[in-house]
BALOBA-1460 file (C-alpha; in Angstrom, 3 decimals):
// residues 228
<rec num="1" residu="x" x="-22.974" y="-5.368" z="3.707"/>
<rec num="2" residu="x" x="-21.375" y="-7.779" z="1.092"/>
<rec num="3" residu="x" x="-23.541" y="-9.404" z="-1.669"/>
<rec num="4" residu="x" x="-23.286" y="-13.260" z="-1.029"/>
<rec num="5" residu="x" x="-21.139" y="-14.206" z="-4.697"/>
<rec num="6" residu="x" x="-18.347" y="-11.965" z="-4.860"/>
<rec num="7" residu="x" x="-18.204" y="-10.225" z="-7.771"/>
<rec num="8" residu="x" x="-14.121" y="-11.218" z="-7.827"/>
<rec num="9" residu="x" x="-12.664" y="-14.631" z="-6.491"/>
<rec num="10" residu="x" x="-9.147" y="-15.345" z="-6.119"/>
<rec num="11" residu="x" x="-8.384" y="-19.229" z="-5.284"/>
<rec num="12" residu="x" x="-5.168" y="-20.096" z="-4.446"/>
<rec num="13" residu="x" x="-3.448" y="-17.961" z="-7.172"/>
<rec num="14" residu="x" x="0.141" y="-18.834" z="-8.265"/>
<rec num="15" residu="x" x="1.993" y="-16.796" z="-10.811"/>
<rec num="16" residu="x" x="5.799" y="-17.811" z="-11.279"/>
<rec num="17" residu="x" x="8.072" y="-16.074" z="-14.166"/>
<rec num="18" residu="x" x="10.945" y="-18.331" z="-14.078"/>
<rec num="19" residu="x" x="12.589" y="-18.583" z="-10.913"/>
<rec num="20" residu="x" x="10.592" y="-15.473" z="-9.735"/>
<rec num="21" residu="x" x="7.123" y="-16.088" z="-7.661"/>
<rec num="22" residu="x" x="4.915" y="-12.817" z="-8.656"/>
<rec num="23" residu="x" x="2.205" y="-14.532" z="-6.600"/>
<rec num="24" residu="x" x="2.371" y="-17.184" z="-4.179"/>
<rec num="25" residu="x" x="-1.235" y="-19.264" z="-2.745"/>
<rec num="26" residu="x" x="-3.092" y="-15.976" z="-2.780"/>
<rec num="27" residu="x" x="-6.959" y="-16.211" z="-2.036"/>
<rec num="28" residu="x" x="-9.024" y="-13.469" z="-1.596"/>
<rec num="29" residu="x" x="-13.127" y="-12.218" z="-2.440"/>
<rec num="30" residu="x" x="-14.184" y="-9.024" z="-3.580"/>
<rec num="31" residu="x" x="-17.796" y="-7.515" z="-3.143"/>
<rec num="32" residu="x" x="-19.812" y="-4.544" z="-4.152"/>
<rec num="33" residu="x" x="-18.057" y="-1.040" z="-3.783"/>
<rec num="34" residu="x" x="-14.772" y="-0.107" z="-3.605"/>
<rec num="35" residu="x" x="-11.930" y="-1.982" z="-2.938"/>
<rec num="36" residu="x" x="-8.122" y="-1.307" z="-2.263"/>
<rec num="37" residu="x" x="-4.773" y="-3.243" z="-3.271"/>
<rec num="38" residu="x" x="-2.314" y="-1.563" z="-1.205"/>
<rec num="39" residu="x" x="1.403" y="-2.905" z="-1.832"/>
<rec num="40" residu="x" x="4.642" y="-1.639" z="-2.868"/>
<rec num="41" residu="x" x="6.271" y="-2.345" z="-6.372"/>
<rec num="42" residu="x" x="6.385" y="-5.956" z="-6.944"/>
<rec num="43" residu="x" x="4.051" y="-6.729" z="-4.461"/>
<rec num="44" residu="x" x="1.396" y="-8.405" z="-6.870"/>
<rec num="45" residu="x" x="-0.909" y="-6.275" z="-7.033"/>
<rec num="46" residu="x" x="-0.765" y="-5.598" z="-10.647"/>
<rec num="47" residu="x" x="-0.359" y="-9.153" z="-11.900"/>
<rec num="48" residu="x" x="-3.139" y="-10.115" z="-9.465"/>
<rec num="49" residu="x" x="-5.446" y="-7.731" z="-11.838"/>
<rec num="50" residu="x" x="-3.869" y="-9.010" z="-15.287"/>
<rec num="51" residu="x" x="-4.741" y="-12.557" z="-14.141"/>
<rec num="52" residu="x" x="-8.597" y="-11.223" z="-13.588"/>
<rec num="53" residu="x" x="-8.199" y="-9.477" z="-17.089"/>
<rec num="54" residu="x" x="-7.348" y="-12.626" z="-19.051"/>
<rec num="55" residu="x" x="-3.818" y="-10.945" z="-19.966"/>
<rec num="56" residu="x" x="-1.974" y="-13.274" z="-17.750"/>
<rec num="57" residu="x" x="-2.349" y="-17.051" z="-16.996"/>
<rec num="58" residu="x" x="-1.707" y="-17.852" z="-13.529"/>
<rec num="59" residu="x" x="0.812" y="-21.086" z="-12.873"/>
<rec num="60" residu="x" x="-1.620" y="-22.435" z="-10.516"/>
<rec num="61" residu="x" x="-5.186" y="-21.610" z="-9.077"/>
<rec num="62" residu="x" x="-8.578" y="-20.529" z="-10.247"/>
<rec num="63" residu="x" x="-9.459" y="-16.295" z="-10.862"/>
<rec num="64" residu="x" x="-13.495" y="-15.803" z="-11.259"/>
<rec num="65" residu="x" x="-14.658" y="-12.888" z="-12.136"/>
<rec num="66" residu="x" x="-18.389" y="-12.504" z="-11.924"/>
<rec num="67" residu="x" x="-18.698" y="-16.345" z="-11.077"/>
<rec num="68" residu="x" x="-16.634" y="-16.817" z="-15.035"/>
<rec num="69" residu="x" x="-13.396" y="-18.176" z="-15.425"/>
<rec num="70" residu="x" x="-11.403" y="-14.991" z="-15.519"/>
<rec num="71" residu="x" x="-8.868" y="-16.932" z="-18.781"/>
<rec num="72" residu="x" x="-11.713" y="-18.840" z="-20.151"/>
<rec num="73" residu="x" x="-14.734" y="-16.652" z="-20.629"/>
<rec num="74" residu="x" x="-13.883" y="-13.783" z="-23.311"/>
<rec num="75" residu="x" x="-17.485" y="-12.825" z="-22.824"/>
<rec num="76" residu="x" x="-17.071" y="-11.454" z="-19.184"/>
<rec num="77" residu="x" x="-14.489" y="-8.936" z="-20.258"/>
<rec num="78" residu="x" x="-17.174" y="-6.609" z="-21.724"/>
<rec num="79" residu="x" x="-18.573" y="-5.965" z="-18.364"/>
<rec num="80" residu="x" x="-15.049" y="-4.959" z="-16.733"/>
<rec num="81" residu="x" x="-12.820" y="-1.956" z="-17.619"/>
<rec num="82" residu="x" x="-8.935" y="-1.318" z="-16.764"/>
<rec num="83" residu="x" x="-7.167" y="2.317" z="-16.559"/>
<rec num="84" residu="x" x="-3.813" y="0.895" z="-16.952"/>
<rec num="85" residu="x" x="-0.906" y="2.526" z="-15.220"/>
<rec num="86" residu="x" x="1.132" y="3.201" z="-17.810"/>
<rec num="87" residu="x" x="0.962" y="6.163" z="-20.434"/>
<rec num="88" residu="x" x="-1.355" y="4.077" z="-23.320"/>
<rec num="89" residu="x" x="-3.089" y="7.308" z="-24.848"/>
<rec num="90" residu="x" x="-2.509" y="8.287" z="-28.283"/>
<rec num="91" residu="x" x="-1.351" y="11.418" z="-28.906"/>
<rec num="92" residu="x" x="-2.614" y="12.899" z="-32.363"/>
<rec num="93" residu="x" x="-6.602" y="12.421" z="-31.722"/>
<rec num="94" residu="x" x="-8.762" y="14.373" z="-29.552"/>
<rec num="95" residu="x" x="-10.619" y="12.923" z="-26.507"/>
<rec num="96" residu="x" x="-13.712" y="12.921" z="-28.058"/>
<rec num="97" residu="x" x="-13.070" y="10.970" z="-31.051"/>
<rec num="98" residu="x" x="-10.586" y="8.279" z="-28.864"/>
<rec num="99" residu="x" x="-13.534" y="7.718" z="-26.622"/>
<rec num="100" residu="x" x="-15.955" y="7.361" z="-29.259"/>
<rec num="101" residu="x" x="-13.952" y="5.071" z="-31.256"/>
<rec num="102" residu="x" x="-13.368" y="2.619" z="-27.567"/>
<rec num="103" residu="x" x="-17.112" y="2.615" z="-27.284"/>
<rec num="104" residu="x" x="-17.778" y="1.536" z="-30.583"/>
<rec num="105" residu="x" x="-14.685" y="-1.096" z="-30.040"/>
<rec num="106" residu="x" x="-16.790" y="-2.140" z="-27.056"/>
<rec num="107" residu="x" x="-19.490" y="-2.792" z="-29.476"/>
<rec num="108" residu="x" x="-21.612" y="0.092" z="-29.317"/>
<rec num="109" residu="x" x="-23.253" y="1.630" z="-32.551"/>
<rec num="110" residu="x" x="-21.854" y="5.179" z="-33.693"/>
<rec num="111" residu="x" x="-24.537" y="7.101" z="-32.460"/>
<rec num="112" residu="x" x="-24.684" y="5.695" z="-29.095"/>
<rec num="113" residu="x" x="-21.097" y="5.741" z="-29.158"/>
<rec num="114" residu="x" x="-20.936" y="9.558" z="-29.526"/>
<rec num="115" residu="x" x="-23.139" y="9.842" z="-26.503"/>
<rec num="116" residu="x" x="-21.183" y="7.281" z="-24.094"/>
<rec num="117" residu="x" x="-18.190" y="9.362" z="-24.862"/>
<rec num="118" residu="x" x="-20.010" y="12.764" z="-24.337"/>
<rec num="119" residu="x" x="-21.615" y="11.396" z="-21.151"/>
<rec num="120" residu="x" x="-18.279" y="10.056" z="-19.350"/>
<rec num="121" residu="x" x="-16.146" y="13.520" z="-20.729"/>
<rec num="122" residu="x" x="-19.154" y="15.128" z="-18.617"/>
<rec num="123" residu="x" x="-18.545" y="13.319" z="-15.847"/>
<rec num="124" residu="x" x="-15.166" y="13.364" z="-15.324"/>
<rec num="125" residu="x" x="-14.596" y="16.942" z="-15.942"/>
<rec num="126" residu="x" x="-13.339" y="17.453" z="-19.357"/>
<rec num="127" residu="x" x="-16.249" y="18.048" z="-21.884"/>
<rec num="128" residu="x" x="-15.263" y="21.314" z="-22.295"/>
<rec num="129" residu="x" x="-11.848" y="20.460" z="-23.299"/>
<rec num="130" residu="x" x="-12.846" y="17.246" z="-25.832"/>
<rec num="131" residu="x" x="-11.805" y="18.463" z="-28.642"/>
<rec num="132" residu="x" x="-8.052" y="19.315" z="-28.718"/>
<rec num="133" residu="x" x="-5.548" y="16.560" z="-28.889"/>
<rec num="134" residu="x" x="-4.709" y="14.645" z="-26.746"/>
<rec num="135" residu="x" x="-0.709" y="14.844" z="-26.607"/>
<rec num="136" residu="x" x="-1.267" y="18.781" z="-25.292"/>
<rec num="137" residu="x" x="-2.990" y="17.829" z="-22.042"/>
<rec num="138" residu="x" x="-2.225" y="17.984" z="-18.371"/>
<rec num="139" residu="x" x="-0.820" y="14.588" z="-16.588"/>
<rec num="140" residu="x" x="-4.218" y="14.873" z="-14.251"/>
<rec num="141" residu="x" x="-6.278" y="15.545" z="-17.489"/>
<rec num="142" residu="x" x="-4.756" y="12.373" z="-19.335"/>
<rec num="143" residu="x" x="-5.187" y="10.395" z="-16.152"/>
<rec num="144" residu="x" x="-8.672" y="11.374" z="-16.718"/>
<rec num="145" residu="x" x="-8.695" y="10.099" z="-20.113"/>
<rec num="146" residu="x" x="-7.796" y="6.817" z="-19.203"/>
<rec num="147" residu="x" x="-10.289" y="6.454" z="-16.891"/>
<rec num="148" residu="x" x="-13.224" y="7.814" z="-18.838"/>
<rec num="149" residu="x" x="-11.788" y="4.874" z="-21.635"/>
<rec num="150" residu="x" x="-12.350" y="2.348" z="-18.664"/>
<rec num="151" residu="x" x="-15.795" y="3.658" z="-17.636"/>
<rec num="152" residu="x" x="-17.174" y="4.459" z="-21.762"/>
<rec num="153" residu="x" x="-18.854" y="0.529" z="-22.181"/>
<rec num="154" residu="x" x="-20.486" y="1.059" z="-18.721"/>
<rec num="155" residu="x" x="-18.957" y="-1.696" z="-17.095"/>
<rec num="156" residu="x" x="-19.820" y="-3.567" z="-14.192"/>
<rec num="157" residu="x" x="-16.624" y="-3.742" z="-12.546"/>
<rec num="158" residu="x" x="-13.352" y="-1.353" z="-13.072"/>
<rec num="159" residu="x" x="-9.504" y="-1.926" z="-12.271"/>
<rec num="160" residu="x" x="-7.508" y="1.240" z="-11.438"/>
<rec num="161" residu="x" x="-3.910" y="0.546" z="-11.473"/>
<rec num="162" residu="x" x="-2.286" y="3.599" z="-9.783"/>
<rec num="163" residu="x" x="-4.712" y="6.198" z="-10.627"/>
<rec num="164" residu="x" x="-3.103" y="9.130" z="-8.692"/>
<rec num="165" residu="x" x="0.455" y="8.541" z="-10.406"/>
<rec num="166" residu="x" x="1.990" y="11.461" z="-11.680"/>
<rec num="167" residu="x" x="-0.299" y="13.475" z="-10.119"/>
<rec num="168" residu="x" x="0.705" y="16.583" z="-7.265"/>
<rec num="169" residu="x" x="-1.642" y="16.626" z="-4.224"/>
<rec num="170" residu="x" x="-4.963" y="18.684" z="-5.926"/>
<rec num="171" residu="x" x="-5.127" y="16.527" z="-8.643"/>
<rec num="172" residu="x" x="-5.067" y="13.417" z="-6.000"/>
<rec num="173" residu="x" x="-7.904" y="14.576" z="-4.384"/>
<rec num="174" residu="x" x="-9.556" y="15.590" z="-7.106"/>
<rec num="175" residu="x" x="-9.267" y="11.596" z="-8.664"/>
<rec num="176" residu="x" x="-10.010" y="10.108" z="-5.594"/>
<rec num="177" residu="x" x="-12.697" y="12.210" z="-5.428"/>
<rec num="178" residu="x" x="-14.114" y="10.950" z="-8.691"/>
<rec num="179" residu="x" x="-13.510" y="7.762" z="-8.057"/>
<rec num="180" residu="x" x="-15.938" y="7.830" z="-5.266"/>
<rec num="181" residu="x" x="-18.172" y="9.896" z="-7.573"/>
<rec num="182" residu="x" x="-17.922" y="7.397" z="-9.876"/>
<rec num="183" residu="x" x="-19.440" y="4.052" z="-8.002"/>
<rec num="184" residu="x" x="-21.708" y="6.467" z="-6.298"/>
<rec num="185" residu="x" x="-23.833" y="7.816" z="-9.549"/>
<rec num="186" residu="x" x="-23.227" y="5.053" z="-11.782"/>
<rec num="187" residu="x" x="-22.858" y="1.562" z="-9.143"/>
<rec num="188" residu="x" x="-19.646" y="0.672" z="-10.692"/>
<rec num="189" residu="x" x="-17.715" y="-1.122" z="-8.328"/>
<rec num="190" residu="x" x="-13.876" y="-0.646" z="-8.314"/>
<rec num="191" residu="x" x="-10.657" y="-2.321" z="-7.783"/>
<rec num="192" residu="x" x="-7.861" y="0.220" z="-6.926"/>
<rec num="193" residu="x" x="-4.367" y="-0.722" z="-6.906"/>
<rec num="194" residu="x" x="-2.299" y="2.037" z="-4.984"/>
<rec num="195" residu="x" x="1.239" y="1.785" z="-3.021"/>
<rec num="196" residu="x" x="-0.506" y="4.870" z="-0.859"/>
<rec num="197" residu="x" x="-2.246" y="3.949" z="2.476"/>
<rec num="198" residu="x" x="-3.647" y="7.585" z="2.352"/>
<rec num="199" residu="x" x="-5.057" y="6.919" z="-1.198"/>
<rec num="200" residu="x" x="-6.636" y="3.717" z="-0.357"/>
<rec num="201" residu="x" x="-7.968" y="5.194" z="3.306"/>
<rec num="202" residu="x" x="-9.507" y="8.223" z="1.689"/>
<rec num="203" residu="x" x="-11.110" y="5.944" z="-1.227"/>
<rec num="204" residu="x" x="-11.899" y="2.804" z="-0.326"/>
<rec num="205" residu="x" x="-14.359" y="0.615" z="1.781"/>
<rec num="206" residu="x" x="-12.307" y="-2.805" z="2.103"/>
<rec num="207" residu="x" x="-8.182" y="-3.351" z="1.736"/>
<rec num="208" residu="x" x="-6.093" y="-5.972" z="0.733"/>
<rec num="209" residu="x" x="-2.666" y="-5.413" z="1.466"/>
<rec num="210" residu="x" x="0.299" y="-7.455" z="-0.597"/>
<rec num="211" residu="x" x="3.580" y="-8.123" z="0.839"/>
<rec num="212" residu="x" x="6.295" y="-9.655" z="-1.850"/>
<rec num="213" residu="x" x="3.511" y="-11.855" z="-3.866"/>
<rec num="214" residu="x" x="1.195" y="-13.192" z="-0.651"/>
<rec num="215" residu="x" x="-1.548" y="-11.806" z="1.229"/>
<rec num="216" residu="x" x="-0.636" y="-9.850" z="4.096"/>
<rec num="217" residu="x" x="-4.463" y="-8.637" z="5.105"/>
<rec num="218" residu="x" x="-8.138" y="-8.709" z="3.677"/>
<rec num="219" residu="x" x="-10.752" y="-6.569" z="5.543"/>
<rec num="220" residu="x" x="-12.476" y="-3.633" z="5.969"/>
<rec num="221" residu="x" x="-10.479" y="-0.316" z="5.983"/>
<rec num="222" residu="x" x="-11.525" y="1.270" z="8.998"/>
<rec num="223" residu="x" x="-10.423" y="-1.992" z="11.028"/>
<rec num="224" residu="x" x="-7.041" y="-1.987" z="9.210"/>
<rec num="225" residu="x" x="-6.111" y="1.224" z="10.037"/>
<rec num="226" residu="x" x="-7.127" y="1.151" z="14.065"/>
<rec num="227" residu="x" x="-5.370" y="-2.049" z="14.026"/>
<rec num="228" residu="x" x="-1.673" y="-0.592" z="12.611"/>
């Protein structure tokens, strides 16, 4: 069942760029476990998660994250992590020494630093391979990457913009897989931004689907899916 304070509150969120409404009087509350944002392109799903970052301002509304003021609280952002979408890894430096060098950005000492990195290369499946550079791994290994950088500060709360991009069908299941693994055996609790019904279906406990900046549907998956 939900905890009573979500751990993310959306009030009445309005984002306009110009002329363009990203988001338009979007409210929503997300719990413990693992949540889906299911949308096409320009649906809002990603500047919904910016706005609970603190890298976007919304026009109008209130984001919480944690009970904080998602733009006003700095201090909140060291309990959340993001695996952006994009490609953001550098190239030259091994996986190792980029993870050790977030957690110590994150404000952990060197040693421990070396550890957290260690720890989440363990977990996701790539200790072995730590120590080449980056630039000369797979898509599904450098998708990897970016989410052991989101998980190395042991957050309390990650967002996973489109995770499984780039990815053929085995390495799909095999990230969905760890995402699961993830809130499992360490109680993170996730936010998972897909355009894929199956991803979200196979993944996630609760949906909320985005149709051209408003909310379309908030609920739990299983009733979503017997219900379209």
């Amino acid at each position: 069942m939900p905890s009573a304070a979500p751990l993310l509150e959306a009030e009445r969120l309005t984002k306009r760029y110009g002329k363009v409404v990203a988001l338009d009087d979007v409210s929503f509350a997300i719990h413990d476990g693992i949540t889906g944002i299911l949308g096409e392109n320009g649906a809002g799903k990603s500047t919904s998660m910016k706005i609970f970052l603190g890298l976007v301002r919304a026009t109008s509304g209130r984001a919480t994250v944690m009970g904080e003021d998602a733009s006003a609280n700095v201090g909140v952002r060291a309990r959340i992590g993001y695996m952006p979408e994009h490609d953001c890894l550098p190239s030259q430096v091994s996986a190792a020494e980029f993870l050790t060098h977030m957690a110590q950005v994150s404000g952990l000492p060197p040693s421990a630093a070396r550890t957290r990195a260690a720890d989440t290369l363990r977990h996701t499946g790539l200790f072995e391979e730590r120590y080449p550079a980056i630039g000369g791994y797979s898509s599904g290994m450098k998708q990897r990457v970016k989410l052991c950088q989101a998980l190395v500060h042991d957050p309390a709360f990650v967002f996973l913009d489109e995770p499984t991009a780039g990815l053929d069908p085995m390495g799909r299941e095999e990230m969905l897989t760890l995402i699961r693994k993830t809130h499992r055996e360490f109680g993170i609790s996730v936010l998972l931004s897909s355009h894929l019904m199956a991803d979200v279906e196979r993944t996630c406990d609760r949906i909320i689907v985005m149709q051209g900046g408003r909310l379309a549907h908030a609920g739990e998956v299983g009733h979503f899916t017997r219900e379209t």
